[in-house]
Structure formats: C-alpha cells, structure tokens
C-alpha positions as CSV (number, residue, x, y, z in Angstrom):
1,X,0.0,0.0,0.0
2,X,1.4,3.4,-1.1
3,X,0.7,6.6,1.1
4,X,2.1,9.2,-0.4
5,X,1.5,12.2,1.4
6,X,-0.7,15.0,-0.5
7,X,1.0,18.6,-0.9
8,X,-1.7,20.8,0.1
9,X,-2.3,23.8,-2.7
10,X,-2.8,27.0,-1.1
11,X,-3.5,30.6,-2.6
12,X,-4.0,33.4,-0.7
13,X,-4.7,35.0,-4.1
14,X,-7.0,32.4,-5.2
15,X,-9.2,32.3,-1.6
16,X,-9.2,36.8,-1.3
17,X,-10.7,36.5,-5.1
18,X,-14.3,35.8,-3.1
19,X,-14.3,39.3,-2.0
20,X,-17.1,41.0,-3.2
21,X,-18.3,38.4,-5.4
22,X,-21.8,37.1,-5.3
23,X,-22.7,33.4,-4.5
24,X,-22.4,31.0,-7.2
25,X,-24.4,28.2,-5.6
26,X,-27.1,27.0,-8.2
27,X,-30.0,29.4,-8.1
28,X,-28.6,32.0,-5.5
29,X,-26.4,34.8,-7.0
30,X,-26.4,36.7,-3.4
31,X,-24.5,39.3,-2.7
32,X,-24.3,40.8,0.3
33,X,-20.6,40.6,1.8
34,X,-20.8,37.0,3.4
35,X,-19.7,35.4,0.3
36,X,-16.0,33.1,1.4
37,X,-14.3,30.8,-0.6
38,X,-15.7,27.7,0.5
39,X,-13.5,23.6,0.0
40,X,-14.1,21.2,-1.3
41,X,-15.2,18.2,1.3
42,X,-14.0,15.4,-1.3
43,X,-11.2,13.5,-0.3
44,X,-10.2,13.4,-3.7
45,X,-9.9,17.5,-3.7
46,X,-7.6,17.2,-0.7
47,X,-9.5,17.3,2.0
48,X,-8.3,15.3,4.9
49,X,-8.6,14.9,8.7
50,X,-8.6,18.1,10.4
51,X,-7.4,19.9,6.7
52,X,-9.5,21.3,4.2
53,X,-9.1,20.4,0.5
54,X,-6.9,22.6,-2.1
55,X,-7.7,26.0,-2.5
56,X,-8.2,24.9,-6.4
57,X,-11.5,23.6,-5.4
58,X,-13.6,25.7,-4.3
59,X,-16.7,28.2,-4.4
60,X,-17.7,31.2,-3.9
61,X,-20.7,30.6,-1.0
62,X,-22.9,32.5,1.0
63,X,-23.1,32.4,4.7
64,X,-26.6,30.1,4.0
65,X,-25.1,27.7,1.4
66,X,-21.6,27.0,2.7
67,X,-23.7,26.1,6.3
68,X,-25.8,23.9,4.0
69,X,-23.1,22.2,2.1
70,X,-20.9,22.3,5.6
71,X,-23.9,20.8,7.4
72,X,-24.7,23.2,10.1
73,X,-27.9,23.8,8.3
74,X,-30.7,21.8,7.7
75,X,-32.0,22.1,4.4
76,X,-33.8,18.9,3.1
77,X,-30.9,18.7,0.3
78,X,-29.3,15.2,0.3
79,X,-25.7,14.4,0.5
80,X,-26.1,13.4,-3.1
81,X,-27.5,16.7,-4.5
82,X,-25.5,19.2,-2.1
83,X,-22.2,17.6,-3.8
84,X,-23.4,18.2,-7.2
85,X,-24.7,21.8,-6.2
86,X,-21.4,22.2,-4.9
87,X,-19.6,20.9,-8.1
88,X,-21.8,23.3,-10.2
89,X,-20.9,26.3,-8.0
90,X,-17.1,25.3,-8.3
91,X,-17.6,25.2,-11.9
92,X,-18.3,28.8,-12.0
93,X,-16.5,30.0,-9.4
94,X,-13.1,28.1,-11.4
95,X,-14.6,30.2,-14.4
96,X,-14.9,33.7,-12.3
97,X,-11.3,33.5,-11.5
98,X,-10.3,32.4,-15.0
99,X,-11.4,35.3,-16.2
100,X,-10.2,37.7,-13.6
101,X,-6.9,36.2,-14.4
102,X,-6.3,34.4,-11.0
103,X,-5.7,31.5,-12.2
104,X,-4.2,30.6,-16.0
105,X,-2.5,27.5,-17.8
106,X,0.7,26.7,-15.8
107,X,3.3,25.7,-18.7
C-alpha cells in the first residue's frame, strides 16, 4: 500500500478572489458581503482529517449555502444533491477566476 502524502495547494490570491463576489451556488447569486471561498469536502480534492481540500476547489458561497453544504444547516438537500450543487458552483466560481486572471495555464 502506497501513502504518499498529498501537498496541500494554497493561494492566498485564489481564496481573497471571493471578495465582493456574489454566491455561485445554483440558483442564489447573493450578494451581500458573506460570500467566502468555501473547500471542497472530497477526499479526492484534498480534504483530509482536520485539513481542508486545495484552495483549487472551491466556491464562492454564501453564509446560508456553505452552512448547507458544511452541514450546520438543515435544508432537506441530500448528501447526493449538495455535492453536485457544490460541483456546479465550483464550476463557475473556477470560471470567475479564470477570467479575472487568477488563475491561467501553468506551462
């Protein structure tokens, strides 16, 4: 069995980019200041014990939506629908800061 320790990605540039952005969870678009750059609880996307996933995977939340997808929040969402709402949202938010020029191609 291999375990290879993962390298954490961090980017203070990459997480500040949710400031003063609006919420790019499916259907919201709020914004009014609590927006955060919110990880990614996949495994896959980094996220360990007591770490949070990359700072490539993310989205830009709301205070109501990153306590949904978090869990402090009861929402009637399932587990399998708040990960793809997540996803969604990450899509965009991996767009936002494509075009802002945050993040490029790395050659």
């Amino acid at each position: 069995m291999n375990l290879q320790k993962h390298r954490q990605i961090r980017s203070k540039k990459i997480t500040d980019a949710a400031n003063g952005e609006s919420c790019t969870w499916p259907g919201c678009g709020l914004c009014d200041g609590t927006v955060v750059a919110v990880h990614s609880n996949l495994s896959g996307d980094g996220k360990g014990i007591s770490k949070k996933g990359d700072d490539l995977f993310i989205a830009f939340l709301c205070i109501t939506h990153h306590d949904i997808y978090d869990g402090r929040m009861r929402s009637g969402i399932s587990a399998t629908d708040k990960q793809e709402y997540f996803h969604e949202a990450m899509k965009k938010t991996q767009r936002r800061i494509w075009e802002r020029g945050i993040i490029g191609i790395l050659k």
